[in-house]
N, C-alpha and C positions, 0 to 999 in steps of 0.2 A: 779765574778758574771756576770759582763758584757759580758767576755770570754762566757762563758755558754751559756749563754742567745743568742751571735751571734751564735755558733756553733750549738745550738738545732733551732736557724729557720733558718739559711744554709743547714741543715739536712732535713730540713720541706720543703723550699724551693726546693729540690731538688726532697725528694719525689714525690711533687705535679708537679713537670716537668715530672717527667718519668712514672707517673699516665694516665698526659695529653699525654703525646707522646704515650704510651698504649694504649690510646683510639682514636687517631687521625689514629695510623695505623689500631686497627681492623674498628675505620667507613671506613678508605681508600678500607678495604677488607670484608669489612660487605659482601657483594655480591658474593662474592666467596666463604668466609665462610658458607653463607645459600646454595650455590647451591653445598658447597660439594656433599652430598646425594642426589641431586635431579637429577632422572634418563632420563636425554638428554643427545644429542651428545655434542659436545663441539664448535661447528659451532654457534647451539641452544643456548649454555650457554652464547656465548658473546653477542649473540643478544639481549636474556633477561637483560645482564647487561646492556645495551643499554637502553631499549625500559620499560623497569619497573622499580618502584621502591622497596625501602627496603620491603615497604609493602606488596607490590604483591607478591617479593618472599616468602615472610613471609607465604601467601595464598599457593603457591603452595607444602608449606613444610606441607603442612595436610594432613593426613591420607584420611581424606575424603575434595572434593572442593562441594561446591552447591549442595551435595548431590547427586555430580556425580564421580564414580572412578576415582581417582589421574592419575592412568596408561590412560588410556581412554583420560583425560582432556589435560596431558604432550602430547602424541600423536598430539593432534589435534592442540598443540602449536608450536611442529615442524614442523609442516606442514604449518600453520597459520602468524606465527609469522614477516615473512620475509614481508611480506604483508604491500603495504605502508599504507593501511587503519586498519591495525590493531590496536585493541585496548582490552586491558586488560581488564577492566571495563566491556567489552561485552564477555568476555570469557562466562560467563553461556551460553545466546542465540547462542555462536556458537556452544557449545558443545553440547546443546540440538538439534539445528537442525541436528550435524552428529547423533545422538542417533534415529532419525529418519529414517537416510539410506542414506543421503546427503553425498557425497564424495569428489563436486568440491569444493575444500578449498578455493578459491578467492571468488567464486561464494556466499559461503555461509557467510563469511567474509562480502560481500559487503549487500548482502540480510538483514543478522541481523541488521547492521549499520541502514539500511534504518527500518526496522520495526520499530527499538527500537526509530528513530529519529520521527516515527509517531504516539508514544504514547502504542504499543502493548506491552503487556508483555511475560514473560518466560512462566507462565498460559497458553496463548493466543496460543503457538507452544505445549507446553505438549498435548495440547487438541486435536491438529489435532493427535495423537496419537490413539483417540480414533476410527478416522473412515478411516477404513483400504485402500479404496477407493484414499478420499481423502490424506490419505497419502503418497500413492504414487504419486498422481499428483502432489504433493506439490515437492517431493524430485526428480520428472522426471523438474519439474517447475526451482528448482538452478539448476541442473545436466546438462540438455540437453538443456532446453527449449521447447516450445511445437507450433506447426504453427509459428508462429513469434514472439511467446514469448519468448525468449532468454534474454532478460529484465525484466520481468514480473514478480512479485509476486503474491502470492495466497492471495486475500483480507477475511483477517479475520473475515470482521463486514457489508457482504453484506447488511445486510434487513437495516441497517442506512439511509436514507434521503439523506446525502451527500456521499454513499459510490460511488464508480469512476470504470467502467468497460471500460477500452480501453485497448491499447498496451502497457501498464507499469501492468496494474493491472489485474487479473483472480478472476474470481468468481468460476469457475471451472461451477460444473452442481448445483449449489444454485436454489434454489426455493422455492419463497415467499408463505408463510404458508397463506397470509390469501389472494389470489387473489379470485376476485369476473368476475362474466361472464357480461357484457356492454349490459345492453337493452333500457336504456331509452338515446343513441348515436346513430346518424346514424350513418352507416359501409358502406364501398363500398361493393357494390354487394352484401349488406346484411351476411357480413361473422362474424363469431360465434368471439369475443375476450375477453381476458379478461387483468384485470390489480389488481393491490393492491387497496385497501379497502379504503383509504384512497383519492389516487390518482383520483380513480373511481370515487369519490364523489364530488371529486374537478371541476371535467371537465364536469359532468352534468351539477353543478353551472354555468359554464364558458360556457356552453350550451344556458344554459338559458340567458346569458348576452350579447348573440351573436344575438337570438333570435332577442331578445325586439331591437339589432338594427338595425339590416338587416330584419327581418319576415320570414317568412318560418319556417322550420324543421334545427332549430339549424343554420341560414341561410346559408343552403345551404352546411354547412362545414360538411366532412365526416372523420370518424376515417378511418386511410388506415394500421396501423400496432398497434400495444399494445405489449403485452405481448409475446415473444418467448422463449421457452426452449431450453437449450443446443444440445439436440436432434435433432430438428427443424432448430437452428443455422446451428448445422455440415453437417445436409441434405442441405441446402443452400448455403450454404462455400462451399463444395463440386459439390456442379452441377456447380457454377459459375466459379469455379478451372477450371474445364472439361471443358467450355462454352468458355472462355477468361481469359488464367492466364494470359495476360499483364494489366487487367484493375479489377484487384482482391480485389484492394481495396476500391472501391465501397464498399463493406461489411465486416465486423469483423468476423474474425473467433471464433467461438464455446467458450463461458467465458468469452469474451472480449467483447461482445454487450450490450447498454445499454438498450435494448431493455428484454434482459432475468432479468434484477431487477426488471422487474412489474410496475414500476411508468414511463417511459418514452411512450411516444406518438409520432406517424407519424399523420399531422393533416390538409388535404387541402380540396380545394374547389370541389365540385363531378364535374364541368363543365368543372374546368380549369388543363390544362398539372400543372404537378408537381412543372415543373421548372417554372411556369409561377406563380403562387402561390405567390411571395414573392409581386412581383406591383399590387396584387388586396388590395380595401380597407379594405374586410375581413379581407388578414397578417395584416393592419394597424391596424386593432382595435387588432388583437390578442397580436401585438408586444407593444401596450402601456399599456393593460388591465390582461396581461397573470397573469401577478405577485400578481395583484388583488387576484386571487384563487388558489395563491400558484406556476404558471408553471414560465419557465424559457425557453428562444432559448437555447435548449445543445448547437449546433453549431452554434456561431453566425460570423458576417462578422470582420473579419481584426484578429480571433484568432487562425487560420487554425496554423497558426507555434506550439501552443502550443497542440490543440486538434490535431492535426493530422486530423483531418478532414472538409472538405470542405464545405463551409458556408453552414445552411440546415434551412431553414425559417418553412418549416414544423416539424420538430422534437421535441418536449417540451418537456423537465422535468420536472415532481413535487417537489418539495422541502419542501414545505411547506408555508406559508403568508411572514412570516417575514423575512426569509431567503432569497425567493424568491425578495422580494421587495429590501431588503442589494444588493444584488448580480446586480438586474436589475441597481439601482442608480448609483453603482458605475460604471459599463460595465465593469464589469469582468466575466470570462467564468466561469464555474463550477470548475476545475483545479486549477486556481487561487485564487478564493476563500476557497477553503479546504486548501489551501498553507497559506494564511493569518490568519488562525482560529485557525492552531496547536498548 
């Protein structure tokens, strides 16, 4: 009986070895087994054994991936893959944006990375689908780059408060649905502007608090820029091209000004030079009071590395009170602040 009893679990024992060994070699070949059928080159297949797990292969063994064709998705993974910023988990947003017409595969690899890191979604790219316009500047935007966008993205969520138009980011020809025409600001040489609704209201406010402590007409301070459309921009970018391309960057080319989102302000004294603007008491009261009703220095002094642009004591942004007021406390630029908030 005892005989018996060893020989049936030396039996047992041995099954459950060669059970275990069974299953240790197909997990060793789990990955070659899934990518029997999966239609790449074999360059592609060991990369994927590399670079994904069980599960990702598991995904690409679907007839259908995110509701975009297998054939289509495989493609864009050959391409893609070798890529030291690749990442699976972003396959959808890469495959969406070539579905749009985008073909530099690094380009649009790195592009996705960066939206998906700043909250946009797969939604947020289907949509430019809808405006034919803008869908090509978006896929001219990874592909080629545009004036000195070669970096730049197509910002999703212009009419935002904190959205960012410079040399990383395009508004492309956005235009705020609710800008209003400035009459109760002086203007230099009484010229016609306008700004967002918001904005506009804020700086009558801040008008008036300028007023009460200098006297005069807003004292003395006059709007010199507001509101400019893409239009407007490229007419501008352009004569200055023609004028001085060594000193071109004086001005943002067409998409990239923050002056076309409607809430930014050029805003000096009607007596004094521009550059002279920053040592009168006026900037003083503007630069401790601005935040008061919402504005902010876009370019302020010691942030030129990160804006890219050269301290501007005249230029304000609206942001809004409380934002405004966060951003001033701490002395951080616009940039840095939208970095700290994601």
């Amino acid at each position: 009986m005892n005989k018996k009893r060893k020989s049936h679990l030396k039996g047992l024992l041995v099954s459950i070895i060669i059970v275990l060994l069974i299953i240790i070699i197909l997990l060793f070949n789990a990955k070659n087994i899934l990518l029997m059928n999966v239609d790449v080159n074999n360059s592609t297949k060991n990369l994927i054994k590399q670079k994904l797990s069980i599960n990702d292969i598991m995904m690409l063994r679907k007839s259908k991936i995110y509701d975009i064709d297998s054939k289509l998705v495989l493609s864009d993974i050959e391409k893609e893959i070798s890529l030291d910023d690749y990442n699976f988990s972003n396959q959808e947003m890469y495959s969406n944006i070539s579905l749009l017409g985008a073909t530099n595969q690094s380009m649009i690899v790195k592009k996705a990375n960066e939206y998906l890191e700043e909250g946009y979604s797969i939604k947020d790219i289907k949509n430019i689908s809808n405006d034919s316009d803008k869908k090509a500047y978006f896929v001219k935007l990874i592909d080629k780059g545009i004036y000195n966008q070669a970096n730049a993205k197509l910002v999703l969520n212009p009419s935002d408060n904190l959205a960012i138009a410079n040399y990383e980011n395009s508004i492309y020809n956005y235009q705020p649905s609710n800008l209003v025409k400035v009459t109760n600001v002086p203007t230099i040489d009484n010229s016609t502007y306008y700004l967002k609704d918001d904005a506009y209201q804020a700086l009558e406010k801040m008008c008036s608090g300028i007023e009460k402590e200098f006297g005069s007409n807003c004292g003395s301070m006059v709007l010199t820029s507001a509101y400019r459309s893409y239009d407007e921009q490229e007419k501008l970018y352009n004569e200055l091209i023609a004028e001085d391309k060594e000193n071109i960057s004086i001005v943002q080319p067409p998409g990239e000004s923050e002056h076309q989102l409607g809430n930014s302000i050029d805003f000096a004294l009607s007596y004094v030079k521009q550059e002279d603007y920053g040592n009168t008491e006026q900037f003083k009261w503007v630069k401790e009071h601005a935040a008061d009703y919402g504005f902010i220095i876009r370019y302020p002094e010691n942030k030129e590395d990160i804006t890219k642009i050269e301290y501007e004591p005249w230029h304000l942004r609206y942001v809004g009170i409380d934002i405004a007021k966060d951003i001033t406390s701490k002395g951080l630029c616009l940039e840095e602040y939208v970095k700290t908030t994601k």
